[in-house]
PQR file of N, CA, C, O and H, with PARSE charges and radii, in Angstrom:
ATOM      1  N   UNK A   1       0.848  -1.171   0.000 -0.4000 1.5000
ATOM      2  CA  UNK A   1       0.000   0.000   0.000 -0.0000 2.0000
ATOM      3  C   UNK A   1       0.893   1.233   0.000  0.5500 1.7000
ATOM      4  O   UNK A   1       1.856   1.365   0.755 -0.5500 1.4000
ATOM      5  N   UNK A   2       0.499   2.126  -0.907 -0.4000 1.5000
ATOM      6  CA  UNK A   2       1.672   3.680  -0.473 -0.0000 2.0000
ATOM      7  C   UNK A   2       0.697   4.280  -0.053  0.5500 1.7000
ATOM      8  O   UNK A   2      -0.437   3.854  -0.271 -0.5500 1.4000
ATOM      9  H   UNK A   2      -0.283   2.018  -1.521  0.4000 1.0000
ATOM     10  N   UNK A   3       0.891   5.222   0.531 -0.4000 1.5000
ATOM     11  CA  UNK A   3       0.712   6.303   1.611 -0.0000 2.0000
ATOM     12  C   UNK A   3       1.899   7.708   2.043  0.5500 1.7000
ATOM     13  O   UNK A   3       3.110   7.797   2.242 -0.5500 1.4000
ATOM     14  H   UNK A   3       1.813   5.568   0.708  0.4000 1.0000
ATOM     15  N   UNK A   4       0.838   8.552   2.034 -0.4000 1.5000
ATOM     16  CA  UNK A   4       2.111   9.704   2.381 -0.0000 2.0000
ATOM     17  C   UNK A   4       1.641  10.595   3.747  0.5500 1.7000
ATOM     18  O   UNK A   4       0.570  11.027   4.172 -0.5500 1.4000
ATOM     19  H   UNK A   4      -0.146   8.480   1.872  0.4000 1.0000
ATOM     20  N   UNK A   5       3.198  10.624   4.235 -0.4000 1.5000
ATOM     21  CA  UNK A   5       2.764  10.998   5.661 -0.0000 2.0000
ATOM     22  C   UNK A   5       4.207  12.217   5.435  0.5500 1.7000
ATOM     23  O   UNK A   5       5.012  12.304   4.509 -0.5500 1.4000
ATOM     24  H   UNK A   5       4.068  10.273   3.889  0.4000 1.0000
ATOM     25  N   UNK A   6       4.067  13.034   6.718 -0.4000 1.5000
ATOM     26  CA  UNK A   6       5.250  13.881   6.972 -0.0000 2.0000
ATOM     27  C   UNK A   6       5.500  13.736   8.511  0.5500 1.7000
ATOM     28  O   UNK A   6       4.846  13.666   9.552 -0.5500 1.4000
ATOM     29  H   UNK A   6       3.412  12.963   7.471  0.4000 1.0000
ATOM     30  N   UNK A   7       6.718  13.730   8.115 -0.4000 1.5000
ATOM     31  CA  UNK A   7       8.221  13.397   9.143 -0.0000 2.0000
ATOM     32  C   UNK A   7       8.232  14.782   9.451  0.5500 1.7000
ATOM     33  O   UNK A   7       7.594  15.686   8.913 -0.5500 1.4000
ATOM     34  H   UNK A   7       7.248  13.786   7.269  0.4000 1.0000
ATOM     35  N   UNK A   8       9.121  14.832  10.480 -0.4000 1.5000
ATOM     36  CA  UNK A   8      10.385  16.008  10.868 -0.0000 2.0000
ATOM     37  C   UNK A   8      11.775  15.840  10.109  0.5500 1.7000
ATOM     38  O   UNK A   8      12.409  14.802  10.297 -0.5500 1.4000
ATOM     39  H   UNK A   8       9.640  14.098  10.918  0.4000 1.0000
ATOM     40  N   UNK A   9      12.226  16.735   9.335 -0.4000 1.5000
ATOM     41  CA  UNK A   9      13.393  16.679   9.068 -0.0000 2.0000
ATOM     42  C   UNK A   9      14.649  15.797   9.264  0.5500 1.7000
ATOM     43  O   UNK A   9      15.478  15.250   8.537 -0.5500 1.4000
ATOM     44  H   UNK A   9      11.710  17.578   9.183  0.4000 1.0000
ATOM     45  N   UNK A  10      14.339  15.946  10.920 -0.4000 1.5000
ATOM     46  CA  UNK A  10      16.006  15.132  11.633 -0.0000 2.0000
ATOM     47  C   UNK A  10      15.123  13.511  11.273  0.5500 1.7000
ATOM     48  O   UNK A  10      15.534  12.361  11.118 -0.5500 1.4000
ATOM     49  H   UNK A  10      13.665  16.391  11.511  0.4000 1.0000
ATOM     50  N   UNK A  11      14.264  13.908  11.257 -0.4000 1.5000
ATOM     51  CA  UNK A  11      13.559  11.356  11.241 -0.0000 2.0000
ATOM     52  C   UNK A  11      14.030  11.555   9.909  0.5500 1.7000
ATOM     53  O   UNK A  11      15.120  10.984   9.910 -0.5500 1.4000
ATOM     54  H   UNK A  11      13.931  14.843  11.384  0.4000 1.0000
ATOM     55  N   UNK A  12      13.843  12.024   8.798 -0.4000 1.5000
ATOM     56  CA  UNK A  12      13.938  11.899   7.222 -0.0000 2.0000
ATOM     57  C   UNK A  12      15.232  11.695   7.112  0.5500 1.7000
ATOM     58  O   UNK A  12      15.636  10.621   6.667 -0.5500 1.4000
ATOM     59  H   UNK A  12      12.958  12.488   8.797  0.4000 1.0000
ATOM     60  N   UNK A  13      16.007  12.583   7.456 -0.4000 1.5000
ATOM     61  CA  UNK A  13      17.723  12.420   6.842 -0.0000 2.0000
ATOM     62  C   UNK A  13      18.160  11.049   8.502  0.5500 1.7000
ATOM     63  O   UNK A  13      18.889  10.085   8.263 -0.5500 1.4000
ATOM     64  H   UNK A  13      15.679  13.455   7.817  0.4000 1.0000
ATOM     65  N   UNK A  14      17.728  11.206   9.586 -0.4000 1.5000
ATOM     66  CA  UNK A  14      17.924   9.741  10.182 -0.0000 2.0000
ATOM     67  C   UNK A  14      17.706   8.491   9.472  0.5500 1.7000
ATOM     68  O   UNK A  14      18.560   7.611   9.578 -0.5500 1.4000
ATOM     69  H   UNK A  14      17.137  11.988   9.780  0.4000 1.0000
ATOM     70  N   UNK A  15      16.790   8.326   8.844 -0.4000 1.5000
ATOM     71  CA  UNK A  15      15.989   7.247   7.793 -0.0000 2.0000
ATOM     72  C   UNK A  15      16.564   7.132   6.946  0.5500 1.7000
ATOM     73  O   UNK A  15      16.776   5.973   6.590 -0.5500 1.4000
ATOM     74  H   UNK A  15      16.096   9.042   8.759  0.4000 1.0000
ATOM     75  N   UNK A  16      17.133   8.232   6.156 -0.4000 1.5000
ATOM     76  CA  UNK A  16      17.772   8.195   4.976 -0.0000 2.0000
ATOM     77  C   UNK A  16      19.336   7.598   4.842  0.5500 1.7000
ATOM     78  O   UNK A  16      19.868   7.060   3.871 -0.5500 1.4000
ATOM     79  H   UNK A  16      16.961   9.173   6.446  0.4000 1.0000
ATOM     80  N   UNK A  17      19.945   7.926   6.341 -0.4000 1.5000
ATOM     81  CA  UNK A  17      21.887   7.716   6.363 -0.0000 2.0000
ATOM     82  C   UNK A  17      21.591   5.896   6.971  0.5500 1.7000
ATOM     83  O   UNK A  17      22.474   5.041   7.036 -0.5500 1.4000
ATOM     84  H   UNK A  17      19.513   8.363   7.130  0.4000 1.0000
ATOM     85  N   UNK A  18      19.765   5.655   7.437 -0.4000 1.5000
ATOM     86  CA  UNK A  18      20.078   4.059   7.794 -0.0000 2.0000
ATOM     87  C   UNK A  18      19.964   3.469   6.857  0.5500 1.7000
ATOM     88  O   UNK A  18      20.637   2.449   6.706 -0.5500 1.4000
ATOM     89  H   UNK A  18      19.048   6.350   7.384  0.4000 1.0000
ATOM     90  N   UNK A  19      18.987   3.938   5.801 -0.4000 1.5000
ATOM     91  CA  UNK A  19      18.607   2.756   4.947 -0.0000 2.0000
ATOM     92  C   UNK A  19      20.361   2.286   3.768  0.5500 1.7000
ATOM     93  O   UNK A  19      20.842   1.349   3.131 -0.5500 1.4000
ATOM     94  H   UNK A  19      18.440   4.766   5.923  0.4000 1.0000
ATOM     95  N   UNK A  20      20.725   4.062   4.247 -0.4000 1.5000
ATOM     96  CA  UNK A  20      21.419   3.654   2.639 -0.0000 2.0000
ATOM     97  C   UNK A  20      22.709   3.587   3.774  0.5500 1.7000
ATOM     98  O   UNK A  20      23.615   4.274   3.303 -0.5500 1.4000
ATOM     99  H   UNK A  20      20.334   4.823   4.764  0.4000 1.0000
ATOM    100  N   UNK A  21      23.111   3.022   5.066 -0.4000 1.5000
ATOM    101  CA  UNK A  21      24.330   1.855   5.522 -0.0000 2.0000
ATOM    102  C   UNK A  21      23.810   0.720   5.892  0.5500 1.7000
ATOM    103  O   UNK A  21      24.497  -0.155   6.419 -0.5500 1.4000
ATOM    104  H   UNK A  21      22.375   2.464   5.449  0.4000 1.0000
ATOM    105  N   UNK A  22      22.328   0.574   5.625 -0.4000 1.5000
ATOM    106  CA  UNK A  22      22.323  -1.105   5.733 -0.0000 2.0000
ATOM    107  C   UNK A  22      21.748  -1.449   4.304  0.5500 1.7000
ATOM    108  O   UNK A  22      21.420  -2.620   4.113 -0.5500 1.4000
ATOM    109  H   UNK A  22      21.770   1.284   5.197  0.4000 1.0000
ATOM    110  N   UNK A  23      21.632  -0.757   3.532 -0.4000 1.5000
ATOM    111  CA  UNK A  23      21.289  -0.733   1.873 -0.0000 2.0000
ATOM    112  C   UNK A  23      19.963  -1.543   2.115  0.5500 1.7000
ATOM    113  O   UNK A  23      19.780  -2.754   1.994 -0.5500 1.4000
ATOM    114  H   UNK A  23      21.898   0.194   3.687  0.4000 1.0000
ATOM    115  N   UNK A  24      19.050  -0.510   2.507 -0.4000 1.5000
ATOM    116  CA  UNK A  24      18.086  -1.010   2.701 -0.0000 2.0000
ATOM    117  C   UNK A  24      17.030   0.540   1.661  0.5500 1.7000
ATOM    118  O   UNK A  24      17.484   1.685   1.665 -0.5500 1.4000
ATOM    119  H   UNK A  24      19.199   0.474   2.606  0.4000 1.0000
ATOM    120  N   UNK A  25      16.057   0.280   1.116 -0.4000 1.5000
ATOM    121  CA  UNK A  25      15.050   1.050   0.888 -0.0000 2.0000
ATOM    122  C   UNK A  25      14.218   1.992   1.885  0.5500 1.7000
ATOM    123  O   UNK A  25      13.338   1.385   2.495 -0.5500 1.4000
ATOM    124  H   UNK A  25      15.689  -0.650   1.112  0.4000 1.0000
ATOM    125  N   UNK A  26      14.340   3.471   2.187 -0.4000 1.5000
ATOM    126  CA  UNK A  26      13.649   4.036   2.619 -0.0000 2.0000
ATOM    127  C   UNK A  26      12.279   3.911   3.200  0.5500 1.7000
ATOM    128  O   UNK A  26      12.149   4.371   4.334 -0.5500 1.4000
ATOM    129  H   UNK A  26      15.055   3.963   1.691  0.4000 1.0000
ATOM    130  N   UNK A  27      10.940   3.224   2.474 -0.4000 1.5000
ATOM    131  CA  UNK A  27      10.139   2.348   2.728 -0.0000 2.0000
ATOM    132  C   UNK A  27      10.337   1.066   3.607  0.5500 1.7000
ATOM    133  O   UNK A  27       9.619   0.671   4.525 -0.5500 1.4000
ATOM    134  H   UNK A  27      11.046   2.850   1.553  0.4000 1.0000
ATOM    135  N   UNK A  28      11.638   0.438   3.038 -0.4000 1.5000
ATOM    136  CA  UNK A  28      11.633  -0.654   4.346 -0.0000 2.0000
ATOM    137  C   UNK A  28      12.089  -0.266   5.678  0.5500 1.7000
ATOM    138  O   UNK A  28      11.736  -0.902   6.672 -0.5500 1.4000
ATOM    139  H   UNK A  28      12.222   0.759   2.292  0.4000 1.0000
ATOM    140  N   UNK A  29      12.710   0.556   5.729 -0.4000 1.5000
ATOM    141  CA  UNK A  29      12.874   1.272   6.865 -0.0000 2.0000
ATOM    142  C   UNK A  29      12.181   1.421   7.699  0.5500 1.7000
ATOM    143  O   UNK A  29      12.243   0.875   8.801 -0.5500 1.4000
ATOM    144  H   UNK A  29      12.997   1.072   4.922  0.4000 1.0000
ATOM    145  N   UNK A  30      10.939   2.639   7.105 -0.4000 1.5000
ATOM    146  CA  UNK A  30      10.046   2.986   7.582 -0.0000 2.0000
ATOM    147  C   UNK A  30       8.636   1.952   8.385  0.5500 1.7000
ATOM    148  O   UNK A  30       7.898   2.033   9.367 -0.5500 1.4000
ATOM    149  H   UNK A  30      10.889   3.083   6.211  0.4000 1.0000
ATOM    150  N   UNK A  31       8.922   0.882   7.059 -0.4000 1.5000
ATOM    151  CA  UNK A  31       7.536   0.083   7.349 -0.0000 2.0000
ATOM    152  C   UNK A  31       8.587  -0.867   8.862  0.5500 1.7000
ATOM    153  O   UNK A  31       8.013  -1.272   9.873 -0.5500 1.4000
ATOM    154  H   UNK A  31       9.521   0.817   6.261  0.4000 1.0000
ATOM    155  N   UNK A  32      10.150  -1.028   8.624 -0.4000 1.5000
ATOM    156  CA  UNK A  32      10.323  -2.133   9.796 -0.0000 2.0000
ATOM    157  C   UNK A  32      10.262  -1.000  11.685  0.5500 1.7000
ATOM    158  O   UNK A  32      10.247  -1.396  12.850 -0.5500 1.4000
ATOM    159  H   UNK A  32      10.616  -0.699   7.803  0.4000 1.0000
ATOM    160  N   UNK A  33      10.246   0.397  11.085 -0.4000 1.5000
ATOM    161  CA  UNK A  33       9.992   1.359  12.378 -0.0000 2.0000
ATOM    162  C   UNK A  33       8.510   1.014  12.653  0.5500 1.7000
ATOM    163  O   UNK A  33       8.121   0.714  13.782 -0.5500 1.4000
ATOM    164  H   UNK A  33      10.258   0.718  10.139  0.4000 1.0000
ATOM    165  N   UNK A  34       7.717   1.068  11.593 -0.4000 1.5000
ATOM    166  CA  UNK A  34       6.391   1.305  12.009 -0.0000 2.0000
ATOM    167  C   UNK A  34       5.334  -0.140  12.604  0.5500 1.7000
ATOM    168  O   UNK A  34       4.296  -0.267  13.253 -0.5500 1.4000
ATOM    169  H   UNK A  34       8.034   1.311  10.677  0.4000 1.0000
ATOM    170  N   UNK A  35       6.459  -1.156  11.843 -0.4000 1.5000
ATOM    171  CA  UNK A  35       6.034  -2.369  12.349 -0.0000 2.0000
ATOM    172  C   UNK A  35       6.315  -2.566  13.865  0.5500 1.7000
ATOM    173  O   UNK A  35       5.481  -3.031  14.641 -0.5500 1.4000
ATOM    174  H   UNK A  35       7.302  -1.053  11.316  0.4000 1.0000
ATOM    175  N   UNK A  36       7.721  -2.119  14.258 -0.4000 1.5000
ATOM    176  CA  UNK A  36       8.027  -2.474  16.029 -0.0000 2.0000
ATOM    177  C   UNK A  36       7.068  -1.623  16.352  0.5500 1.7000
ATOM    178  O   UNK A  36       6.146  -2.112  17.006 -0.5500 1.4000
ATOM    179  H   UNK A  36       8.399  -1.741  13.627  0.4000 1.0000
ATOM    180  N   UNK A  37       6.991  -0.288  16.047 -0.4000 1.5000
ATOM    181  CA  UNK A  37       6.224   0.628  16.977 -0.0000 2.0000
ATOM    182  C   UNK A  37       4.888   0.192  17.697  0.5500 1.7000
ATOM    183  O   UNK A  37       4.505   0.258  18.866 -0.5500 1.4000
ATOM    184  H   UNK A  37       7.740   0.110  15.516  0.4000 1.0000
ATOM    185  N   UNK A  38       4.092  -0.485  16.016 -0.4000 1.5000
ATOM    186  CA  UNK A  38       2.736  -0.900  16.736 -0.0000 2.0000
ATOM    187  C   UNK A  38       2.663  -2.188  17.296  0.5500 1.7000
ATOM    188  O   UNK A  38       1.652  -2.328  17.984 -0.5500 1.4000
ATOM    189  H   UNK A  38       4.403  -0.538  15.067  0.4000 1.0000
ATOM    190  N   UNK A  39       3.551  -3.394  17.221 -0.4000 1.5000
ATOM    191  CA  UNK A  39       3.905  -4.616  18.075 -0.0000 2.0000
ATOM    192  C   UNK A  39       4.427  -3.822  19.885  0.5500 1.7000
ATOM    193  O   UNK A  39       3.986  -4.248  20.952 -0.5500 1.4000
ATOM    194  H   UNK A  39       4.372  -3.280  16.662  0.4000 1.0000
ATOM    195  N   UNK A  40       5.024  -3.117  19.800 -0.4000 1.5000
ATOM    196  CA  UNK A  40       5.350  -2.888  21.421 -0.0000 2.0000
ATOM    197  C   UNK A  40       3.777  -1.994  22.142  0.5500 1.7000
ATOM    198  O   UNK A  40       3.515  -1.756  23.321 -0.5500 1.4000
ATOM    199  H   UNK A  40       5.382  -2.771  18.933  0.4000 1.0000
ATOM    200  N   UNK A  41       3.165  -1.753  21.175 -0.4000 1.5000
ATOM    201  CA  UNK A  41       1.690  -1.069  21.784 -0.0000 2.0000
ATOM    202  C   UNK A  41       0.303  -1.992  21.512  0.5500 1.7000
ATOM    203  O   UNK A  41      -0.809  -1.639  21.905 -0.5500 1.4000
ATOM    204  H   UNK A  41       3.378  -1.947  20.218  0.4000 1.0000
ATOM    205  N   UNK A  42       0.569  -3.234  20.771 -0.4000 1.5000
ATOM    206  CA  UNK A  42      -0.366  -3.863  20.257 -0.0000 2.0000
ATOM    207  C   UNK A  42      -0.395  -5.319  21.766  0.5500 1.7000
ATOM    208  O   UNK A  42       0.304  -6.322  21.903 -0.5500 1.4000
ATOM    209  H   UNK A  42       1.473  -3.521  20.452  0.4000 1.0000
ATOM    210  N   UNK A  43      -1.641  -4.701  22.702 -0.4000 1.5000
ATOM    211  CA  UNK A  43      -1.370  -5.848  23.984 -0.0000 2.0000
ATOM    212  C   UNK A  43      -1.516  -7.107  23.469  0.5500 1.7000
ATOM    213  O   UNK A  43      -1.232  -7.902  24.365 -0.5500 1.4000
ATOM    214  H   UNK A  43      -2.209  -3.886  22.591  0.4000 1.0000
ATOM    215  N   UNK A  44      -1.754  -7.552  22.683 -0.4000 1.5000
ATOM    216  CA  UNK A  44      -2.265  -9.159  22.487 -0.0000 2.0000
ATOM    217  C   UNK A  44      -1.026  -9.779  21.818  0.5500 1.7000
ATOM    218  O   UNK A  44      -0.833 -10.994  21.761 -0.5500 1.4000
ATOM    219  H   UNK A  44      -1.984  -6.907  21.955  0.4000 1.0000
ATOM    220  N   UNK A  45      -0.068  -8.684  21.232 -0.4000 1.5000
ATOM    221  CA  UNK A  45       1.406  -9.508  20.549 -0.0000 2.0000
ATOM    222  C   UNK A  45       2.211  -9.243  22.010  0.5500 1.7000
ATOM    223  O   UNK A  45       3.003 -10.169  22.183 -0.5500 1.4000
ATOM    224  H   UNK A  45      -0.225  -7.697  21.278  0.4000 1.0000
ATOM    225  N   UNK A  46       2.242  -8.527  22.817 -0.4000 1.5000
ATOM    226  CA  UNK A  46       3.086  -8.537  23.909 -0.0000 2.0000
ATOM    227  C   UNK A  46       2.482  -9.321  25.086  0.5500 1.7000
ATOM    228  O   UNK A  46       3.267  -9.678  25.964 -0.5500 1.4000
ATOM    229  H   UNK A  46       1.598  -7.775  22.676  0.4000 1.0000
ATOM    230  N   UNK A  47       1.227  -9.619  25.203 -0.4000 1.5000
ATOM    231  CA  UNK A  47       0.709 -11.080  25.691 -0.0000 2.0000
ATOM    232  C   UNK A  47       1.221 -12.606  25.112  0.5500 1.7000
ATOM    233  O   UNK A  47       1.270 -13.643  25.774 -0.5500 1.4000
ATOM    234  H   UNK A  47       0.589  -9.329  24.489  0.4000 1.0000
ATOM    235  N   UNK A  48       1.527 -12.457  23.917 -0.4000 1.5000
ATOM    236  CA  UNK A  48       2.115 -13.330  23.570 -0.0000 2.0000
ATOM    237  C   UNK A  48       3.090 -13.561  23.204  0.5500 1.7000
ATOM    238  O   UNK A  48       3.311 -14.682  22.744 -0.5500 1.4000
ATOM    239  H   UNK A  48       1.488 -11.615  23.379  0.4000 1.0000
ATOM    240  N   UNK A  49       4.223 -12.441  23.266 -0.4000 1.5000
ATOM    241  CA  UNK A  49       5.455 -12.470  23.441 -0.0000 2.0000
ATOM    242  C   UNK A  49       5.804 -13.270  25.216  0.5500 1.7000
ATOM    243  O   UNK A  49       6.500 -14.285  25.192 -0.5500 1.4000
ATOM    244  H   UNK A  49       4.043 -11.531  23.639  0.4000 1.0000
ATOM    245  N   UNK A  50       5.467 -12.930  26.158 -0.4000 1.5000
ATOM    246  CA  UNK A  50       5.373 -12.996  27.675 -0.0000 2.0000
ATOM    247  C   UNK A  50       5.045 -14.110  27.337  0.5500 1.7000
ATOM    248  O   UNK A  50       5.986 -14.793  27.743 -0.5500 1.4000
ATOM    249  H   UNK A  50       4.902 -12.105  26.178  0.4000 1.0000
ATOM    250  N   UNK A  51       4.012 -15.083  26.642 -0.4000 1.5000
ATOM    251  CA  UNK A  51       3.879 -16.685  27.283 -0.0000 2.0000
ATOM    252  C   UNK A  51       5.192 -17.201  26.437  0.5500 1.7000
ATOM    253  O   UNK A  51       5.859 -18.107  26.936 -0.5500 1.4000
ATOM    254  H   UNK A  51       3.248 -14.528  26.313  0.4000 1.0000
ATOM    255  N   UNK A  52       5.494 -16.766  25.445 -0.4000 1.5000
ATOM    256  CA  UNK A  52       6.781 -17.029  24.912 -0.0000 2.0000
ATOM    257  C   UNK A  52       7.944 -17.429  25.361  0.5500 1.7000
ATOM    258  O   UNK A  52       8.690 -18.355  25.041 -0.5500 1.4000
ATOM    259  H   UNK A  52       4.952 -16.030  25.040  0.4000 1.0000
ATOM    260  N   UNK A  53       7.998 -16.498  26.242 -0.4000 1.5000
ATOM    261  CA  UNK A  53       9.267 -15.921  27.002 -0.0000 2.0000
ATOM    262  C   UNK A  53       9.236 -16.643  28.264  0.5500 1.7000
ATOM    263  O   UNK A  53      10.301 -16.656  28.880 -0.5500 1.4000
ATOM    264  H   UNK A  53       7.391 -15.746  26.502  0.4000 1.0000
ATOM    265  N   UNK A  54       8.182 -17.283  28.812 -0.4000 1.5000
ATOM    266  CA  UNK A  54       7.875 -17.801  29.707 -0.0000 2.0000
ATOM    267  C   UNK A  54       7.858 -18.937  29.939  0.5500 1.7000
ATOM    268  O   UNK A  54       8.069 -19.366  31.074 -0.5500 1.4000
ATOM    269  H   UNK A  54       7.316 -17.272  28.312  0.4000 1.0000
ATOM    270  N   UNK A  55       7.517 -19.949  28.573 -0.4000 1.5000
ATOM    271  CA  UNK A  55       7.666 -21.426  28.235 -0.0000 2.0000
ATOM    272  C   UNK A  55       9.018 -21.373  28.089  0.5500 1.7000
ATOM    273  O   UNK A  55       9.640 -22.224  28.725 -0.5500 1.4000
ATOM    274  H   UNK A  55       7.345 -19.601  27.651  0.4000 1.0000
ATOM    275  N   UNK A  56       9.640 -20.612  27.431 -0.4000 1.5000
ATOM    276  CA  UNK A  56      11.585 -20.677  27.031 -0.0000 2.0000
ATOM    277  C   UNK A  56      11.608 -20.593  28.604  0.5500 1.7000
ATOM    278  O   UNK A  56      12.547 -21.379  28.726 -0.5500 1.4000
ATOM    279  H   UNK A  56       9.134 -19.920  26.915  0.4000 1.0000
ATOM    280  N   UNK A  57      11.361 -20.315  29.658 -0.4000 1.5000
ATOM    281  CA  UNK A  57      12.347 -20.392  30.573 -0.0000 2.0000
ATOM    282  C   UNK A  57      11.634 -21.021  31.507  0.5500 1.7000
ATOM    283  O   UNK A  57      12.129 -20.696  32.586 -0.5500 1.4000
ATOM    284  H   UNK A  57      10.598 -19.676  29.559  0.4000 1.0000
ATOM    285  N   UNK A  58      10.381 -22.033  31.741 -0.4000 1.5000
ATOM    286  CA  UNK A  58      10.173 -22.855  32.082 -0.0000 2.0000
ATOM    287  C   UNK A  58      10.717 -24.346  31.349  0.5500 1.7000
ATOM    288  O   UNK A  58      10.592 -25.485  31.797 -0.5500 1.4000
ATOM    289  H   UNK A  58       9.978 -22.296  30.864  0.4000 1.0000
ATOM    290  N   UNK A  59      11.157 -24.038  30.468 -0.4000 1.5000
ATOM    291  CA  UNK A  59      11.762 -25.395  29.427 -0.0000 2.0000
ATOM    292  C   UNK A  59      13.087 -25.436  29.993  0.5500 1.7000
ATOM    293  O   UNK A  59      13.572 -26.516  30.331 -0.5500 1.4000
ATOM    294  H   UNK A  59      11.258 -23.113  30.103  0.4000 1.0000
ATOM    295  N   UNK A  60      13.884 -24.052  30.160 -0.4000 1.5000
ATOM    296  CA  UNK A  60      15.322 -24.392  30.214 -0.0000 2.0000
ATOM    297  C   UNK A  60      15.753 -23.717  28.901  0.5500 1.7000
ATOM    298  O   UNK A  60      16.949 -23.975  28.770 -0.5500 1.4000
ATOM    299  H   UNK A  60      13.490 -23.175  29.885  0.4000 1.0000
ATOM    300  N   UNK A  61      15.480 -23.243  28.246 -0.4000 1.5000
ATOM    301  CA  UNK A  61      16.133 -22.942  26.845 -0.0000 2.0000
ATOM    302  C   UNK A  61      16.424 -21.825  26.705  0.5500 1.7000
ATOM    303  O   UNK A  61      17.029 -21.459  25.697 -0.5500 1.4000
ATOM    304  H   UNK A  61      14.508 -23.033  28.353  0.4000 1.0000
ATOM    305  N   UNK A  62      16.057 -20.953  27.720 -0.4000 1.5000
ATOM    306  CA  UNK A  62      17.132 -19.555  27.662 -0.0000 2.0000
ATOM    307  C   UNK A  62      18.100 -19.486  28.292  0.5500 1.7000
ATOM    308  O   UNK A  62      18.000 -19.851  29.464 -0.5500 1.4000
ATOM    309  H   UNK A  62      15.566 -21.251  28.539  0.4000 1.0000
ATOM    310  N   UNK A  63      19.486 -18.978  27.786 -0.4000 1.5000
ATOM    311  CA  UNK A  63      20.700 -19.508  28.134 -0.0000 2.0000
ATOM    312  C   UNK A  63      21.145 -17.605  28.886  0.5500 1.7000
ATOM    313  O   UNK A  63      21.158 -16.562  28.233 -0.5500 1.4000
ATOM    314  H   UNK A  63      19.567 -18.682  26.835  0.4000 1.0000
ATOM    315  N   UNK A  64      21.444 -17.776  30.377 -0.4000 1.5000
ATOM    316  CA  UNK A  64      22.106 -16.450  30.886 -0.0000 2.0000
ATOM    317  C   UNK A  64      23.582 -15.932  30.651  0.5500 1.7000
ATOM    318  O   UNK A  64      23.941 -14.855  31.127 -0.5500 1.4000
ATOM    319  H   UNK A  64      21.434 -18.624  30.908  0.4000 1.0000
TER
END
């Protein structure tokens, strides 16, 4: 889907010096910012991150 939104300056040229040292597309950038953003506010993926995280260390399989 495209869509146009406006940034602040300093996010645009921030966005711009990441994509192009991990040679990544501007868009992917954006969409992999906008993807964490709404996973760390979305309760039902961080409900299920936590039983996640919780079986790994009732199993034994997270290593300290």
């Amino acid at each position: 889907m495209n869509t146009a939104v406006s940034v602040p300056d300093d996010v645009f040229e921030a966005a711009e010096r990441l994509a192009r040292r991990e040679g990544r597309s501007r868009s992917e950038v954006y969409s992999a910012w906008l993807r964490e953003y709404v996973a760390r506010r979305d309760p039902d993926d961080v409900i299920v991150a936590l039983v996640r995280v919780v079986a790994e260390v009732g199993s034994g399989s997270i290593r300290s």
